[in-house]
C-alpha positions in Angstrom: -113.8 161.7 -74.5 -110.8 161.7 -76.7 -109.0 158.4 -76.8 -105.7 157.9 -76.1 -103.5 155.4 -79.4 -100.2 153.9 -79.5 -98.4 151.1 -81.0 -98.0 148.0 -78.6 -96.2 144.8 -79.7 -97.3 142.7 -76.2 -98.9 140.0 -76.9 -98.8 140.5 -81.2 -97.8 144.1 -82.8 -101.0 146.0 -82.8 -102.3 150.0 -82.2 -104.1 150.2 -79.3 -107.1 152.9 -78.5 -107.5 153.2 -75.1 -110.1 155.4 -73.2 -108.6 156.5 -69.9 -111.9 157.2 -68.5 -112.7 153.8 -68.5 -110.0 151.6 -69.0 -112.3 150.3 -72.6 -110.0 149.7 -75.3 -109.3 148.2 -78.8 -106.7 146.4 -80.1 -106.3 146.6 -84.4 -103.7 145.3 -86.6 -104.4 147.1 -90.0 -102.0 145.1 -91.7 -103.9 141.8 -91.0 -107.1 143.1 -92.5 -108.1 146.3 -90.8 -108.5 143.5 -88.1 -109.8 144.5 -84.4 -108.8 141.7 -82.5 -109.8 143.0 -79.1 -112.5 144.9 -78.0 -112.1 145.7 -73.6 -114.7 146.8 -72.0 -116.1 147.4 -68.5 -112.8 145.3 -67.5 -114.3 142.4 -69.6 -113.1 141.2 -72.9 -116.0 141.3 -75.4 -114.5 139.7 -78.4 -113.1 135.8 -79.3 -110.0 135.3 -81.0 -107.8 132.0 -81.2 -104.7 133.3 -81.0 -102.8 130.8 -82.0 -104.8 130.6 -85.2 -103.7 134.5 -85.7 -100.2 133.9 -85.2 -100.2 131.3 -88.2 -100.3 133.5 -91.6 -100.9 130.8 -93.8 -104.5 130.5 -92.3 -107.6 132.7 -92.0 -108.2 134.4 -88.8 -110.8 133.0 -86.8 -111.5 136.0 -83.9 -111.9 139.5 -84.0 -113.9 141.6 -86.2 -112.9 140.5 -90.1 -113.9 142.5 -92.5 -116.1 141.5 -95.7 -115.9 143.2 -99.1 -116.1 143.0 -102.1 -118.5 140.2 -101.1 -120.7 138.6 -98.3 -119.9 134.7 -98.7 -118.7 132.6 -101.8 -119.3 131.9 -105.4 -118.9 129.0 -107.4 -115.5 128.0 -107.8 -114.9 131.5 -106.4 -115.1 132.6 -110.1 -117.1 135.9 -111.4 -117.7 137.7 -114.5 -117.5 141.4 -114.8 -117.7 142.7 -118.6 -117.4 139.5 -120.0 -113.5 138.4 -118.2 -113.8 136.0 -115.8 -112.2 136.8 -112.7 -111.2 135.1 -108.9 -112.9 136.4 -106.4 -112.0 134.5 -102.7 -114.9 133.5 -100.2 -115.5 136.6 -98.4 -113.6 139.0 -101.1 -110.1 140.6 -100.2 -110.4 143.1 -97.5 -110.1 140.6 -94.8 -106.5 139.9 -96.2 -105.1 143.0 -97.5 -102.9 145.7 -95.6 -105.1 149.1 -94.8 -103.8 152.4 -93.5 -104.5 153.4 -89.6 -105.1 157.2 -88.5 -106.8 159.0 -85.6 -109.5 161.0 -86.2 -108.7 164.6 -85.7 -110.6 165.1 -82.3 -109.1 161.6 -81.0 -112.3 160.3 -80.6 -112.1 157.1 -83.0 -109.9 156.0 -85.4 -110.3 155.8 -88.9 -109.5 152.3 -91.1 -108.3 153.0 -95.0 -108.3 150.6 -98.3 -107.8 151.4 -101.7 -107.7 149.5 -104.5 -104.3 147.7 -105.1 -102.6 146.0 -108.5 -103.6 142.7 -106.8 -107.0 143.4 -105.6 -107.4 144.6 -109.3 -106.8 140.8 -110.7 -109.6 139.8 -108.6 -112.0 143.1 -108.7 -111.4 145.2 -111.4 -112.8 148.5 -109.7 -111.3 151.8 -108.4 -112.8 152.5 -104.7 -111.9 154.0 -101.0 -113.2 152.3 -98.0 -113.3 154.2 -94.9 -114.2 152.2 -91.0 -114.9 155.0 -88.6 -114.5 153.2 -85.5 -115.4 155.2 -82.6 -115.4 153.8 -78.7 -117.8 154.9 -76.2 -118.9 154.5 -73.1 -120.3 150.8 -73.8 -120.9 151.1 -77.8 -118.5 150.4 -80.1 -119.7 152.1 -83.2 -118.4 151.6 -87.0 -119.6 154.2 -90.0 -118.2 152.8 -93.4 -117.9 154.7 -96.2 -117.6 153.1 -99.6 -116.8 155.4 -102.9 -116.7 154.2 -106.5 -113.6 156.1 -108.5 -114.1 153.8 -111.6 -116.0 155.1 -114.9 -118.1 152.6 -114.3 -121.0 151.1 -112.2 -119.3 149.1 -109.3 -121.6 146.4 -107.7 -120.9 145.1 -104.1 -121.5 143.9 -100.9 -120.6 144.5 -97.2 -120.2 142.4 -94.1 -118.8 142.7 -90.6 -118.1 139.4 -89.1 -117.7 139.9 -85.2 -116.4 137.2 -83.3 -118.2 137.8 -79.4 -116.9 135.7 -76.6 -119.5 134.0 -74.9 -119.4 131.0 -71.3 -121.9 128.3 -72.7 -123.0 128.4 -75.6 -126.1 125.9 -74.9 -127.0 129.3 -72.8 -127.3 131.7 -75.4 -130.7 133.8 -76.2 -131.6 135.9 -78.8 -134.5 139.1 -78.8 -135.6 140.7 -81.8 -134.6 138.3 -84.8 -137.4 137.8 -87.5 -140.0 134.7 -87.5 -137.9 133.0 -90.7 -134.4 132.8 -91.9 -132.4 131.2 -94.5 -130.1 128.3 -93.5 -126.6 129.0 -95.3 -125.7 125.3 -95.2 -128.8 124.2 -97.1 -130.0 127.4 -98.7 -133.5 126.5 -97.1 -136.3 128.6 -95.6 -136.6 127.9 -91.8 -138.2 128.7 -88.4 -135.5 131.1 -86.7 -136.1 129.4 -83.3 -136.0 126.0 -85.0 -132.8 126.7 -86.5 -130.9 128.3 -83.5 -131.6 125.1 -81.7 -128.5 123.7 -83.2 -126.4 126.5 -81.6 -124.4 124.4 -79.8 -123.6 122.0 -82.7 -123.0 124.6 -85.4 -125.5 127.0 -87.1 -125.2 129.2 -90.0 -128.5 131.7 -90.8 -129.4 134.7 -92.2 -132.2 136.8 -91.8 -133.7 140.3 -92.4 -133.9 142.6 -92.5 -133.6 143.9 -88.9 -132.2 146.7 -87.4 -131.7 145.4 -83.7 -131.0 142.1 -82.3 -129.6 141.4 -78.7 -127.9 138.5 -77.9 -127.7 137.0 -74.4 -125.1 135.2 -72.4 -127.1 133.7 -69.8 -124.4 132.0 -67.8 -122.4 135.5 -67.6 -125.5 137.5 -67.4 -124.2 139.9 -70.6 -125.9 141.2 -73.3 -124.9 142.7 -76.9 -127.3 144.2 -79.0 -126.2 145.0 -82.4 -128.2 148.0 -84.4 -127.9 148.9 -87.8 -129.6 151.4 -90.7 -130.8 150.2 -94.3 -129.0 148.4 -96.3 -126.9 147.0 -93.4 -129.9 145.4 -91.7 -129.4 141.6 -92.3 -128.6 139.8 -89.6 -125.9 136.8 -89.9 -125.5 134.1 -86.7 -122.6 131.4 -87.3 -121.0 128.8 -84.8 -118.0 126.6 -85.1 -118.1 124.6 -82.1 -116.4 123.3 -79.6 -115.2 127.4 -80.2 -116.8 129.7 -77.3 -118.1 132.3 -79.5 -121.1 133.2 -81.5 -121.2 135.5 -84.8 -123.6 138.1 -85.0 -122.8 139.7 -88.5 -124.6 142.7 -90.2 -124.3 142.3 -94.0 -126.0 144.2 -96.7 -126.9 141.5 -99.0 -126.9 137.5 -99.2 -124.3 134.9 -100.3 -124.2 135.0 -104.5 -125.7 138.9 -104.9 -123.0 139.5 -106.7 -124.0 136.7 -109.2 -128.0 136.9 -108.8 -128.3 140.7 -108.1 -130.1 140.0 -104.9 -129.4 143.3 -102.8 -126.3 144.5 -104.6 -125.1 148.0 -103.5 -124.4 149.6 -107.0 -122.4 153.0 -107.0 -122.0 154.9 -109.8 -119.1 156.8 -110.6 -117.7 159.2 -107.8 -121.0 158.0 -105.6 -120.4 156.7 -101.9 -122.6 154.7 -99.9 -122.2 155.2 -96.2 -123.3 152.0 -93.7 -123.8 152.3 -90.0 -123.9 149.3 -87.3 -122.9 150.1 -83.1 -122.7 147.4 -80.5 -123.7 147.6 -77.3 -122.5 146.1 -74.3 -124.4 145.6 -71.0 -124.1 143.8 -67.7 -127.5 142.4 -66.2 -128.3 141.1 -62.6 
């Protein structure tokens, strides 16, 4: 089913992809990030996004589907080394923040998401790359294939995250199927009991763990479910609150906060190489 895209500027300027089969749609704003703010589906709005927050450039987004790259997290100071310079890198990286390029796939069945490199992102990252999202909508999947190439003479080392914002009613009724035993508590850095640690869901959590190629997650009060699946090296599995905020982050990333720094599951591309990464969500109704 070939989807139908347009600009809209009700209620912020975005491009819209809209299945008229359905009635699912998208909402993205490439300029704020390669951002998808709105993901419709089944008449039922899937993603969180504090719009007021949006509407205020001198502050991050919190909503929507951010993108993370060059890296997964923060370093110290925010300061790296690559070939002995010292350079800034932002929590997160730059992608999040930068301006990308929006065209349709030539079938209309998706959209595809574009970033280069840029004189700026060049102070902070001193590599050559394309990034490609292939976003494609169907019938209750939204699925994303990222493409990452290395154009520099030189061996490029990054990570990869997707930080998906999902609206959810209660969030002391939220379950989760298929995450592993242990995960690491981002706060503390400290090996825990997965079930131990989502406990706190309702006061704030912030885990990792992997790898793990499909979780569901579980609105009990709405009676929905998303199940996010990935492919190697996208498999580890991020969960992130910020109360009193009616949302839950389920994030695929490739590698862990500091891999950059400790070369824990760093993708590294040599020149002209390009590592592709998979991940689809899945939305369902339950009675």
């Amino acid at each position: 089913m070939s989807l139908l895209i347009s600009q809209k500027e009700f209620p912020y300027h975005h491009w819209e992809c809209l299945r008229e089969d359905s009635g699912d749609c998208l909402r993205i704003v490439p300029e704020r990030g390669g951002l998808i703010t709105s993901w419709k589906c089944n008449g039922r709005e899937v993603l969180y996004l504090d719009q007021l927050r949006f509407a205020d450039l001198s502050k991050s987004v919190r909503g929507g589907i951010p993108v993370l790259f060059p890296i997964c997290g923060d370093l110290p100071d925010n300061k790296i080394i690559f070939e002995n310079k010292e350079y800034l890198l932002p929590q997160h990286g730059f992608a999040r923040d930068s301006y990308w390029k929006l065209n349709a796939i030539d079938d209309k069945s998706g959209v595809i998401l574009s970033l280069s490199e840029t004189n700026s992102s060049l102070l902070c990252y001193p590599f050559q790359f394309d990034l490609e999202m292939e976003i494609k909508l169907k019938n209750n999947i939204l699925e994303i294939i990222t493409r990452i190439k290395n154009n520099s003479h030189r061996i490029m080392p990054f990570s990869f995250g997707l930080h998906p914002y999902f609206e959810i009613s209660n969030l002391n009724q939220v379950k989760f199927l298929g995450l592993p035993d242990d995960c690491i508590n981002q706060k503390t850095m400290m090996q825990n009991n997965t079930n131990k640690e989502l406990e706190g869901l309702s006061k704030g959590v912030d885990l990792i763990s992997g790898p793990n190629t499909s979780t569901k997650l579980f609105d009990l009060k709405d009676r929905i479910s998303l199940e996010m699946i990935t492919k190697e090296p996208f498999d580890l599995n991020v969960i992130w609150t910020d109360p009193p905020r009616n949302m839950v982050c389920l994030e695929p990333w490739t590698s862990p906060r500091k891999s950059l720094l400790n070369g824990e599951r760093t993708i590294k591309l040599k020149h002209g190489q390009i590592q592709q990464l998979y991940c689809k969500f899945i939305f369902n109704q339950f009675i």
